[in-house]
NUTI-80971 format. One record per atom (N, C-alpha, C): residue number from 1; residue in one letter; atom name; x, y, z. Coordinates in nm, 4 decimals. Layout:
<pts>
 seq type atom       c1       c2       c3
 NUM    a   CA        X        Y        Z
...
</pts>
This chain:
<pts>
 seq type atom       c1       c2       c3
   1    x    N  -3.7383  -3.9902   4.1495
   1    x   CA  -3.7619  -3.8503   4.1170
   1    x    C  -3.8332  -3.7861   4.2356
   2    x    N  -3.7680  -3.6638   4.2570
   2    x   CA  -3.8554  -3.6653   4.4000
   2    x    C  -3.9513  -3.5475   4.3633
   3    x    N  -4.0610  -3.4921   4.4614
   3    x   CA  -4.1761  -3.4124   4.4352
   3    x    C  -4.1752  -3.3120   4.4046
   4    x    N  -4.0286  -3.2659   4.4092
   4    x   CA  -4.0424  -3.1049   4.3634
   4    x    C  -4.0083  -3.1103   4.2238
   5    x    N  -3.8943  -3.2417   4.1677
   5    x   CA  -3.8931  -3.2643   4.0154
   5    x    C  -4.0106  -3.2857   3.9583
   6    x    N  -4.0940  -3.3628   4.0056
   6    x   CA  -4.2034  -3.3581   3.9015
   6    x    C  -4.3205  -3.2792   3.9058
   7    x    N  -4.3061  -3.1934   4.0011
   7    x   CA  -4.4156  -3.0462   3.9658
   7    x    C  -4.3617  -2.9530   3.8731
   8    x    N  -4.2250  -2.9894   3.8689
   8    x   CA  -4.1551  -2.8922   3.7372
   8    x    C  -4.1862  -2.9497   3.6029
   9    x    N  -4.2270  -3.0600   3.5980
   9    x   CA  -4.2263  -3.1200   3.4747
   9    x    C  -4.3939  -3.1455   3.4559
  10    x    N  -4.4827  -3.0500   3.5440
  10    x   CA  -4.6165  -3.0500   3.5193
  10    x    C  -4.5915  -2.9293   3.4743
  11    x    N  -4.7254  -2.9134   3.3285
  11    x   CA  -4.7445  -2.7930   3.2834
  11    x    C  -4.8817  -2.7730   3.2123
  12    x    N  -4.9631  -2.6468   3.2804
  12    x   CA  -5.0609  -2.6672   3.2139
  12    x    C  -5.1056  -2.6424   3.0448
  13    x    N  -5.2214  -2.6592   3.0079
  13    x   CA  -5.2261  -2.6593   2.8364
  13    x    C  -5.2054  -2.4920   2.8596
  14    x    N  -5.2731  -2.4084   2.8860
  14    x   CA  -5.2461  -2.2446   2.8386
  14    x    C  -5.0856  -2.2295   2.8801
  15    x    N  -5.0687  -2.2424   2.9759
  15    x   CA  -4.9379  -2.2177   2.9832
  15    x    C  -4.8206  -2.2660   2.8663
  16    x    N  -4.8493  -2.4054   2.8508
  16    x   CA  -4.7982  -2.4769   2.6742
  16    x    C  -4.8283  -2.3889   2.6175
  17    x    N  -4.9441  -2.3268   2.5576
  17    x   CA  -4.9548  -2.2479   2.4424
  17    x    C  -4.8763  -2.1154   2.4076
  18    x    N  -4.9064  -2.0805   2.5834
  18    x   CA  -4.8350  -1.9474   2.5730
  18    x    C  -4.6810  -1.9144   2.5873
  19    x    N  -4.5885  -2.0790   2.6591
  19    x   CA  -4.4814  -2.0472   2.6142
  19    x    C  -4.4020  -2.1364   2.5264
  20    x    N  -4.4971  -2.1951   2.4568
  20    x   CA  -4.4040  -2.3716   2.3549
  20    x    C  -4.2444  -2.3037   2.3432
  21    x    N  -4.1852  -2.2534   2.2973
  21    x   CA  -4.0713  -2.2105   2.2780
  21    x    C  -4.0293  -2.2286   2.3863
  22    x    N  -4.0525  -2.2244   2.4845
  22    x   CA  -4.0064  -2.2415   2.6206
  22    x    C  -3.9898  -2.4207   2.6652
  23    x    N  -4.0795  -2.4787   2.6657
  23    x   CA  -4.1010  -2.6233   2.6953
  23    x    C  -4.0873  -2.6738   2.5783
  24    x    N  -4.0566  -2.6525   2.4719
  24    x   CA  -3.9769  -2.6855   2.3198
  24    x    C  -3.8072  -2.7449   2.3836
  25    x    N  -3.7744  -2.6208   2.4393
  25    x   CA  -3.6463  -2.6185   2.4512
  25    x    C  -3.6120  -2.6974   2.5969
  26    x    N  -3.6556  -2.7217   2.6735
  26    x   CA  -3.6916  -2.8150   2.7729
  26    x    C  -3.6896  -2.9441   2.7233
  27    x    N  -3.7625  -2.9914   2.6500
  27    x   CA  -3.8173  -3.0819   2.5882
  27    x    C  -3.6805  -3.1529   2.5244
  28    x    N  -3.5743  -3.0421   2.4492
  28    x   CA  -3.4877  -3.0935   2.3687
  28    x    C  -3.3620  -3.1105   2.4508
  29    x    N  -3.3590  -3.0521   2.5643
  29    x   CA  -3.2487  -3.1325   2.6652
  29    x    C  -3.2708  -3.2201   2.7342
  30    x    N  -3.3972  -3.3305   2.6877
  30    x   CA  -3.4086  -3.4541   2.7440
  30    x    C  -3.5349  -3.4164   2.8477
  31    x    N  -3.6275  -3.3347   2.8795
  31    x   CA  -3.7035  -3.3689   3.0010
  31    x    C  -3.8527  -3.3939   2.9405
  32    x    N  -3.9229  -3.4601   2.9768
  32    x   CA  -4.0420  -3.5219   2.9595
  32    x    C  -4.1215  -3.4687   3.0402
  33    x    N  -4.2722  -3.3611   3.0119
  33    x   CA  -4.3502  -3.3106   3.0662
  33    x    C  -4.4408  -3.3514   3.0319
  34    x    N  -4.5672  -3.4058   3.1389
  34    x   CA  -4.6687  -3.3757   3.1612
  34    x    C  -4.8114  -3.2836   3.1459
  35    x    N  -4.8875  -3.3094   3.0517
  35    x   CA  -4.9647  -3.1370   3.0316
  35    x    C  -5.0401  -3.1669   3.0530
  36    x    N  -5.1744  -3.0611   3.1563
  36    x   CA  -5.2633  -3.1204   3.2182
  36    x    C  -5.3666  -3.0371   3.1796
  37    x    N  -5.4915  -3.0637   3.1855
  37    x   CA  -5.6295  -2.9830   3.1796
  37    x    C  -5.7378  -2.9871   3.2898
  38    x    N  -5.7646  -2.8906   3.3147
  38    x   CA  -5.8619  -2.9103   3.4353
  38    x    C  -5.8210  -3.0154   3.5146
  39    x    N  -5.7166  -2.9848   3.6119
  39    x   CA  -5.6193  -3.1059   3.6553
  39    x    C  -5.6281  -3.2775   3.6705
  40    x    N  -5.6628  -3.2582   3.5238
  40    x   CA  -5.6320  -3.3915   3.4660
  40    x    C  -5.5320  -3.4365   3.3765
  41    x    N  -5.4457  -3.4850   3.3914
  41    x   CA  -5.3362  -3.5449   3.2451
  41    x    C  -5.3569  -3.5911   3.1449
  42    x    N  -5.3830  -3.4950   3.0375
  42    x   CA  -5.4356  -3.4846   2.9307
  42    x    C  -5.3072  -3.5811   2.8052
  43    x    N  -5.1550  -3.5923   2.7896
  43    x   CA  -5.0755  -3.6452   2.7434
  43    x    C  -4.9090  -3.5745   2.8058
  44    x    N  -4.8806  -3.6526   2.7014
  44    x   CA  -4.7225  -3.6399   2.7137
  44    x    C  -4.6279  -3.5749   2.6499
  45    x    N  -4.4842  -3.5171   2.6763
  45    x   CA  -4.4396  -3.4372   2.5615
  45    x    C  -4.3302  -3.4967   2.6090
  46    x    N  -4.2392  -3.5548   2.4720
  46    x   CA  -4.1087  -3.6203   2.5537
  46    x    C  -4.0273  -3.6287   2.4676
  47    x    N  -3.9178  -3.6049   2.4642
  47    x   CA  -3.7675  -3.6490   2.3362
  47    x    C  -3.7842  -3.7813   2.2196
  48    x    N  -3.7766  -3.7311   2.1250
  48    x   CA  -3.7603  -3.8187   1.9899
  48    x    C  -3.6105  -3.8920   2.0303
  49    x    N  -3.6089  -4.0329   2.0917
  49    x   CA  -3.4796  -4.1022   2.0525
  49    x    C  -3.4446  -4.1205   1.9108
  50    x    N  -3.3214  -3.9998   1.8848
  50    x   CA  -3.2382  -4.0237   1.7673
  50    x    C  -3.2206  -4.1046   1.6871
  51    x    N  -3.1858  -4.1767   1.8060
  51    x   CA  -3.0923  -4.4072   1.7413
  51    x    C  -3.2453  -4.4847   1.7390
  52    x    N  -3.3611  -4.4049   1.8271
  52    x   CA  -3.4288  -4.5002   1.8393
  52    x    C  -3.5486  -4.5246   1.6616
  53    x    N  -3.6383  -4.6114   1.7034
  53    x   CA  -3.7190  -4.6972   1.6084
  53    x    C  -3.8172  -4.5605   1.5388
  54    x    N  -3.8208  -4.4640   1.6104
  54    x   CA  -3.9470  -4.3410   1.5996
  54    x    C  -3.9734  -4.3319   1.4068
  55    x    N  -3.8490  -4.3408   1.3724
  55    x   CA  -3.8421  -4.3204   1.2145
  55    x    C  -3.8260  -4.4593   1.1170
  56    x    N  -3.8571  -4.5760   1.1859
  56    x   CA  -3.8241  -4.6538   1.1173
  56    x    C  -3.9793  -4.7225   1.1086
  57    x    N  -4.0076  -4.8015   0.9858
  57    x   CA  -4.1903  -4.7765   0.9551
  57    x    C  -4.1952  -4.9404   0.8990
  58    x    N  -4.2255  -5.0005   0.9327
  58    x   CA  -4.2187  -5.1368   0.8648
  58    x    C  -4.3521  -5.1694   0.7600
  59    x    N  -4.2920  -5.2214   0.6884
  59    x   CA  -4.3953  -5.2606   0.5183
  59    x    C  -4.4377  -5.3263   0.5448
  60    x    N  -4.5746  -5.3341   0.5479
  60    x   CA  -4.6945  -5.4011   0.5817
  60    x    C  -4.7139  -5.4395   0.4180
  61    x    N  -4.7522  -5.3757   0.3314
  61    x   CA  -4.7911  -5.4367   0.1770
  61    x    C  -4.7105  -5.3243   0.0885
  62    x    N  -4.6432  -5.3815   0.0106
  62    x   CA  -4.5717  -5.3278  -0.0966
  62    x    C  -4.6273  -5.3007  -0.2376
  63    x    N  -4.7189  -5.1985  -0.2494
  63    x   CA  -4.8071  -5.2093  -0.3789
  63    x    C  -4.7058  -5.1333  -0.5084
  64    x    N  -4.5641  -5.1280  -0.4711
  64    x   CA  -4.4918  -5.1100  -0.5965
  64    x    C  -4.4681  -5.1412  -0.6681
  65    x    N  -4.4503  -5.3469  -0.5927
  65    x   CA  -4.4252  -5.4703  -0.6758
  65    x    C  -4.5595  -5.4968  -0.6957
  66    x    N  -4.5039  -5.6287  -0.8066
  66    x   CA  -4.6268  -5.6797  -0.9000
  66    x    C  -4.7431  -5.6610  -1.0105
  67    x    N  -4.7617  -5.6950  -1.0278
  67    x   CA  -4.8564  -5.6635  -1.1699
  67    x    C  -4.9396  -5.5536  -1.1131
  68    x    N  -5.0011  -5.4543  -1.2361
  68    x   CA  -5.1280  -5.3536  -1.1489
  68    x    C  -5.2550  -5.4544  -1.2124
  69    x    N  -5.3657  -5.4255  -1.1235
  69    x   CA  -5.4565  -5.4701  -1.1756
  69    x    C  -5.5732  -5.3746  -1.1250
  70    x    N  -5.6808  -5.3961  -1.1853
  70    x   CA  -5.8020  -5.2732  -1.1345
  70    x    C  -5.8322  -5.1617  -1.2658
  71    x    N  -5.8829  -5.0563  -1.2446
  71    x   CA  -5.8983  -4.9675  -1.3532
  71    x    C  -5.8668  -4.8418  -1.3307
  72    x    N  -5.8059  -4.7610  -1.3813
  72    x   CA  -5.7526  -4.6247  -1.3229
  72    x    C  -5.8510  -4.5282  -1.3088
  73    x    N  -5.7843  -4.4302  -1.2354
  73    x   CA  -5.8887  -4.3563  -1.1462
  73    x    C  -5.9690  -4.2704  -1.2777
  74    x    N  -5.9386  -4.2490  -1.4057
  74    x   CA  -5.9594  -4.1689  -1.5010
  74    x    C  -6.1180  -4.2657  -1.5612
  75    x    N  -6.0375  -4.3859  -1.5693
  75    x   CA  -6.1946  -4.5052  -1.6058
  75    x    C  -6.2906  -4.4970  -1.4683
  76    x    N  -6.2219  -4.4755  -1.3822
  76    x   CA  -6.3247  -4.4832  -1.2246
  76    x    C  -6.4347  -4.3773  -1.2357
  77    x    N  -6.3817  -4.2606  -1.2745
  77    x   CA  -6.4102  -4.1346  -1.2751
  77    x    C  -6.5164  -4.1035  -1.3991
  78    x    N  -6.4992  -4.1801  -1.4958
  78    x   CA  -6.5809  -4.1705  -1.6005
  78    x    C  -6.7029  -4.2713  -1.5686
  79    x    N  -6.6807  -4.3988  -1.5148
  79    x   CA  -6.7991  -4.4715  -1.4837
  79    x    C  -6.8748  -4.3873  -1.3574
  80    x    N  -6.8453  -4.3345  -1.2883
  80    x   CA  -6.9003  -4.2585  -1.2107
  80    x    C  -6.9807  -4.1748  -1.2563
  81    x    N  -6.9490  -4.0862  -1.3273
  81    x   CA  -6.9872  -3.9811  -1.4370
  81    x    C  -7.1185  -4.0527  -1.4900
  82    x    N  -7.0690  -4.1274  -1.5630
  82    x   CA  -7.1644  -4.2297  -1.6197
  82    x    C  -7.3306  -4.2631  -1.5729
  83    x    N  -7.2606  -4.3531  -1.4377
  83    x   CA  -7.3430  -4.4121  -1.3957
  83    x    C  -7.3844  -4.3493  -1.2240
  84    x    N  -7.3916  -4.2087  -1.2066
  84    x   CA  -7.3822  -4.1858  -1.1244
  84    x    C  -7.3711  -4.2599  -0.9784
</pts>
């Protein structure tokens, strides 16, 4: 990438604010910008791969299955009450 591509793809935060619609649409023909603050690189703004993993969330614990156990929030709520 040479130096004049990636000063195009620097942008500062006011400038983001003031034209997102602008670097929105940038953004959605594939280019990945840079946003900086007090010229520092503050993060990244870059294309959602479609095909890619972005939407896919893996189950760590499934509390749908299996027995319930515990006391519902209505008994929680009353011992609280209760017992401050």
């Amino acid at each position: 990438m040479s130096t004049k591509q990636k000063k195009k793809n620097i942008v500062g935060v006011k400038e983001l604010r003031e034209n997102l619609d602008k670097y929105i649409s940038r953004v959605n023909k594939g280019e990945t910008l840079t946003v900086f603050r007090r010229s520092e690189p503050v993060f990244k703004i870059s294309p959602v791969d479609e095909w890619g993993d972005e939407g896919v969330w893996e189950t760590v614990v499934d509390f749908t299955k299996g027995k319930k156990c515990g006391i519902s929030a209505k008994e929680l709520l009353k011992h609280l009450k209760k017992n401050g």
